[in-house]
C-alpha positions as CSV (number, residue, x, y, z in Angstrom):
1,X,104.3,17.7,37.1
2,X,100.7,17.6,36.7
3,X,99.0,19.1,33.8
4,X,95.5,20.3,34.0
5,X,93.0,20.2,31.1
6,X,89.9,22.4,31.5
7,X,87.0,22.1,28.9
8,X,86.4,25.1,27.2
9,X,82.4,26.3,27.3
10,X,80.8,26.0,23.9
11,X,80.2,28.7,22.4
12,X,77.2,30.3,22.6
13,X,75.5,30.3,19.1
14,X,72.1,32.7,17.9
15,X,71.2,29.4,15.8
16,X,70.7,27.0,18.6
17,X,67.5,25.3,18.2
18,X,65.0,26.0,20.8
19,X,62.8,23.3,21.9
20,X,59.4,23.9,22.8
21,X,56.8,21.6,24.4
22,X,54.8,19.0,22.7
23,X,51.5,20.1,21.9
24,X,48.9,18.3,24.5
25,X,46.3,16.3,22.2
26,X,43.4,16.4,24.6
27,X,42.8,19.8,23.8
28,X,41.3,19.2,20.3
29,X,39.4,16.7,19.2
30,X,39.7,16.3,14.8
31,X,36.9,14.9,13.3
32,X,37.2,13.2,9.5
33,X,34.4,13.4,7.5
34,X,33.4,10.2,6.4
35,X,33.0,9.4,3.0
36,X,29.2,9.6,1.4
37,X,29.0,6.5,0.1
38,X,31.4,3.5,1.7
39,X,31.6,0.1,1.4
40,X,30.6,-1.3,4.7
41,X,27.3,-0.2,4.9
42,X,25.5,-1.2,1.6
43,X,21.7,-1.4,0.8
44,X,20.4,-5.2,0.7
45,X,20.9,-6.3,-3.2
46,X,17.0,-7.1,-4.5
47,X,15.7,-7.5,-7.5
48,X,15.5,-4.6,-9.9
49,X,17.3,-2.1,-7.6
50,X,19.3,0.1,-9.1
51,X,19.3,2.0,-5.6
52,X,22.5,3.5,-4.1
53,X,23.9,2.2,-1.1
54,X,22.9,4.1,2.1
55,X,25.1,6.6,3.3
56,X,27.7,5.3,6.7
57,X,26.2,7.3,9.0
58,X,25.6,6.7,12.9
59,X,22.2,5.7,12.0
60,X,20.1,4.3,15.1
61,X,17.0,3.0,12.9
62,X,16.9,-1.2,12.6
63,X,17.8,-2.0,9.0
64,X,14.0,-3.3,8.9
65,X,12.9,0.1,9.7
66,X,14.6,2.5,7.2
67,X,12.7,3.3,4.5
68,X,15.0,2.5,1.8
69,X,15.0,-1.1,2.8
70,X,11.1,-0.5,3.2
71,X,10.6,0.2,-0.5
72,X,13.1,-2.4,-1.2
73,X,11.2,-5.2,0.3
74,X,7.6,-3.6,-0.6
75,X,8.5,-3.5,-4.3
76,X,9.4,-7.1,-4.8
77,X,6.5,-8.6,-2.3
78,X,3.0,-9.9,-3.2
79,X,1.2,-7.9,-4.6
80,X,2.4,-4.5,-4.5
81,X,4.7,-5.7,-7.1
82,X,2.2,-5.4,-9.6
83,X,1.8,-2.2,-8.9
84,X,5.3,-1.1,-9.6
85,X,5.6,-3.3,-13.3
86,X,4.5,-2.7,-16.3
87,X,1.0,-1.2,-17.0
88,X,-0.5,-4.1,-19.6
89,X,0.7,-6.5,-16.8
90,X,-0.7,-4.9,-13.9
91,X,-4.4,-4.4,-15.7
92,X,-4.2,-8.1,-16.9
93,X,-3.7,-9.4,-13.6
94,X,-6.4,-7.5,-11.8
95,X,-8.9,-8.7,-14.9
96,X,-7.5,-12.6,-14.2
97,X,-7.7,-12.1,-10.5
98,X,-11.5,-10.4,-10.7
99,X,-12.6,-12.7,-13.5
100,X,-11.3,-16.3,-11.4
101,X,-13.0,-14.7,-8.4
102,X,-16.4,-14.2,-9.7
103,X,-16.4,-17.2,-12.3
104,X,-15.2,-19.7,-9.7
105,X,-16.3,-18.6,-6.4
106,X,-18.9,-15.7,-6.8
107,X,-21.0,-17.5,-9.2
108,X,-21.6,-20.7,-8.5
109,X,-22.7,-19.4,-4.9
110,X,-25.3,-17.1,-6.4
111,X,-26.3,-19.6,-9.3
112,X,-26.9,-22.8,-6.8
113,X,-26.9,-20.8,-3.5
114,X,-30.3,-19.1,-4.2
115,X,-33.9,-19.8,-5.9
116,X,-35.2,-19.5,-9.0
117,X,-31.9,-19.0,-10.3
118,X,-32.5,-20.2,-13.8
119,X,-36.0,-17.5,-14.4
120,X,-33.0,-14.9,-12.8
121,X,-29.9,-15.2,-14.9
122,X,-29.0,-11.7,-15.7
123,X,-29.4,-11.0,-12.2
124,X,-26.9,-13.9,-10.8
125,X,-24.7,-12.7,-13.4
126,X,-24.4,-9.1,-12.4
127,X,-23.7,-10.2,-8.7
128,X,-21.1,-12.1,-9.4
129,X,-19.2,-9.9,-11.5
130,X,-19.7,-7.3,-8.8
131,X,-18.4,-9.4,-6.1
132,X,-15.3,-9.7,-8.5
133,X,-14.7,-6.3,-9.2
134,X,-15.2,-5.3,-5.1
135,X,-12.3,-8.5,-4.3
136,X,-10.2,-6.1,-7.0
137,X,-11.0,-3.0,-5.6
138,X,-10.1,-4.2,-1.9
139,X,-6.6,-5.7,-2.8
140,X,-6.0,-2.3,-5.1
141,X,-6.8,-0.3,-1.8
142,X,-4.3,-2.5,0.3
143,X,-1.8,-1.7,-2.5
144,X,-2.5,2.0,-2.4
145,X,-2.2,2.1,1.7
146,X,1.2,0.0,1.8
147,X,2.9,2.6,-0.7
148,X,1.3,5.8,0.7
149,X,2.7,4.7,3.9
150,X,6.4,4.4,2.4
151,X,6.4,7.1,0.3
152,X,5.4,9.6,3.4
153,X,8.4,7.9,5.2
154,X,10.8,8.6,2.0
155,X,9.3,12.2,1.2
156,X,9.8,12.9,5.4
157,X,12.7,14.7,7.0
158,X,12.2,12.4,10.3
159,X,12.2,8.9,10.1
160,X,9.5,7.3,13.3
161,X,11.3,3.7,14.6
162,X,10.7,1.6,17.3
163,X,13.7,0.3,19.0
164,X,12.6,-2.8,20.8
165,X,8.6,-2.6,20.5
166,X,6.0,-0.3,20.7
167,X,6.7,1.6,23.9
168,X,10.4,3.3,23.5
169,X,9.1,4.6,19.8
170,X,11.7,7.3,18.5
171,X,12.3,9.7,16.0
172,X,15.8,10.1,14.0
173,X,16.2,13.2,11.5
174,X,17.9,12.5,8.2
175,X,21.3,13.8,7.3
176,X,21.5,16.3,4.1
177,X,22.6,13.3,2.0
178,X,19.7,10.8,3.3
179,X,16.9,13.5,2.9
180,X,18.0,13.7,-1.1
181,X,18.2,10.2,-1.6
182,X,14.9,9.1,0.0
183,X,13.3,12.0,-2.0
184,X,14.2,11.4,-5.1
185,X,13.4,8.0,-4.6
186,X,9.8,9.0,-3.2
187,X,9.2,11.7,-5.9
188,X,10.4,9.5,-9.0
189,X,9.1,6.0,-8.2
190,X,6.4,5.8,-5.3
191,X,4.4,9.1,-6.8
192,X,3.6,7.5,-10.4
193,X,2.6,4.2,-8.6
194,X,0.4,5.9,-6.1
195,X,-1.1,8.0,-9.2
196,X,-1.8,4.9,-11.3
197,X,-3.0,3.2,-8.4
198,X,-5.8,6.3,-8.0
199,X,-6.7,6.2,-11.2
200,X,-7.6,2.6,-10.9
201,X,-9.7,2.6,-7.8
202,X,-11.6,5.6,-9.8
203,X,-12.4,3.2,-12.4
204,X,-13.4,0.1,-10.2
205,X,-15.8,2.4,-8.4
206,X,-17.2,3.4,-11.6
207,X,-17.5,-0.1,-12.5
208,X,-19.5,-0.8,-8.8
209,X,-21.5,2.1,-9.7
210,X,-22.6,0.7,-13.4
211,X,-23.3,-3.0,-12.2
212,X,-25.6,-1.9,-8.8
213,X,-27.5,0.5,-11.0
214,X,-28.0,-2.9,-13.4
215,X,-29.1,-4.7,-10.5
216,X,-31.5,-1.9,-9.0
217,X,-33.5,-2.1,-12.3
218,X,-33.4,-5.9,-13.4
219,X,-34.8,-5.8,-9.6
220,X,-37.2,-3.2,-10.5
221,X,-38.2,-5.0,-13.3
222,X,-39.3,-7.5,-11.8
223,X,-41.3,-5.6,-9.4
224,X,-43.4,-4.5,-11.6
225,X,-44.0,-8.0,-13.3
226,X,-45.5,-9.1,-10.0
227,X,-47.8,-6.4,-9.5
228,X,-49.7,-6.6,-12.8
229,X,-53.6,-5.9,-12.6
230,X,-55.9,-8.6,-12.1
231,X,-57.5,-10.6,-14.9
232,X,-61.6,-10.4,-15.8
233,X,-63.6,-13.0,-14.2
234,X,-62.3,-12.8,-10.6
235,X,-59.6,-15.2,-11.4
236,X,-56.7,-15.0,-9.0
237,X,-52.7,-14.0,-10.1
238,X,-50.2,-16.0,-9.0
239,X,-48.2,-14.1,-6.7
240,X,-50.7,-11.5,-6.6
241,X,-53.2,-10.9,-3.2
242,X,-56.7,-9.5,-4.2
243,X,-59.8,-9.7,-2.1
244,X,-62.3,-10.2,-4.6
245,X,-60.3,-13.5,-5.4
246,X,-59.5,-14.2,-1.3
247,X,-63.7,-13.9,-0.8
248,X,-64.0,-16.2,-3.7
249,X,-61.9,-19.3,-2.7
250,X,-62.3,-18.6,1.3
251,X,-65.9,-17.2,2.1
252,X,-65.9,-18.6,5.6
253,X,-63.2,-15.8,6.5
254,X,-65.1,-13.0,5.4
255,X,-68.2,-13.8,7.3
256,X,-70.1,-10.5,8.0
257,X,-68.5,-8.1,5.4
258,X,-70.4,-7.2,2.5
């Protein structure tokens, strides 16, 4: 006799778990803020820098061409350097580079370049301590164009780059955390050097100003040295034309006047 087992159904329970389909992860796309300041992309150590390390960002500008590297490389180069040190140091190295130019190059060229230099000495002297003071001013202008130019590109929201060369030029705008960065910089440590650096050019053109008006009347001076009146007798001054003392010496040219 055969005996048949059916399988009873399971019960049917409210608490069955219900699965539901798998969220597709094409449909959103989560983003992860980076953080500020990481580890990979770090500022190039210099001397002196104290700088933070530029933010990871999808920066397209050449590592040459951002400004913070700009500043980094223009404060430790020759001789914008001086402009950024110490005040005593930077004054004493424009006197030594002023005073070597006009004792050792602008002097002897107007001592033994010219004649009569030894009846002239004030005046050689004067010209070579101009020629100093302009060498001074024209490095001090070269310093003042080199920071202006990298403090406009720290103080600016855009940063201008050139990817390959000149002709595919283009222009990247600083994230929030760049902006602050490169402005503090620019207001804190390119302003006061571009402020000293005005202040200096004021006073080297002053000092142009007081050695060409010493010039214009040593040269005046002179002048009137060489166009003192003529002496009693008919007697002719060196350096001097007269034509009482021309008809004197050469009668023959003067034949027919009276």
């Amino acid at each position: 006799m055969a005996i048949l087992l059916h399988a009873s159904p399971k019960p049917f329970s409210l608490y069955r778990p219900i699965s539901l389909p798998k969220p597709t992860l094409h449909r959103f796309k989560y983003i992860i803020p980076k953080t500020p300041f990481s580890s990979s992309s770090t500022v190039r150590s210099r001397k002196g820098g104290n700088i933070p390390p530029l933010p990871e960002t999808e920066c397209p500008v050449p590592a040459d061409q951002q400004p913070i590297n700009e500043y980094q490389d223009l404060s430790t180069s020759f001789p914008f350097s001086w402009a950024s040190g110490d005040l005593v140091e930077f004054c004493s190295r424009l006197f030594v580079t002023g005073a070597s130019f006009s004792l050792f190059v602008a002097l002897p060229v107007a001592w033994f370049g010219t004649v009569g230099a030894d009846s002239e000495p004030l005046k050689r002297i004067f010209g070579a301590v101009s020629s100093g003071i302009l060498v001074v001013t024209l490095a001090v202008v070269r310093m003042y164009l080199g920071w202006a130019y990298v403090g406009n590109r720290l103080l600016s929201a855009t940063v201008e780059y050139e990817e390959t060369g000149w002709y595919d030029g283009q222009i990247w705008v600083k994230t929030a955390e760049v902006l602050a960065r490169d402005r503090l910089l620019g207001s804190f440590s390119v302003k006061p050097v571009l402020s000293r650096l005005k202040y200096t050019l004021v006073t080297l053109g002053a000092s142009l100003f007081v050695c060409a008006l010493l010039l214009m009347n040593l040269e005046g001076g002179q002048k009137g040295s060489y166009l003192a009146p003529t002496e009693s007798g008919g007697r002719a001054i060196p350096g001097v034309y007269n034509d009482d003392s021309a008809r004197s010496f050469e009668p023959d040219a003067f034949c027919g006047e009276r």
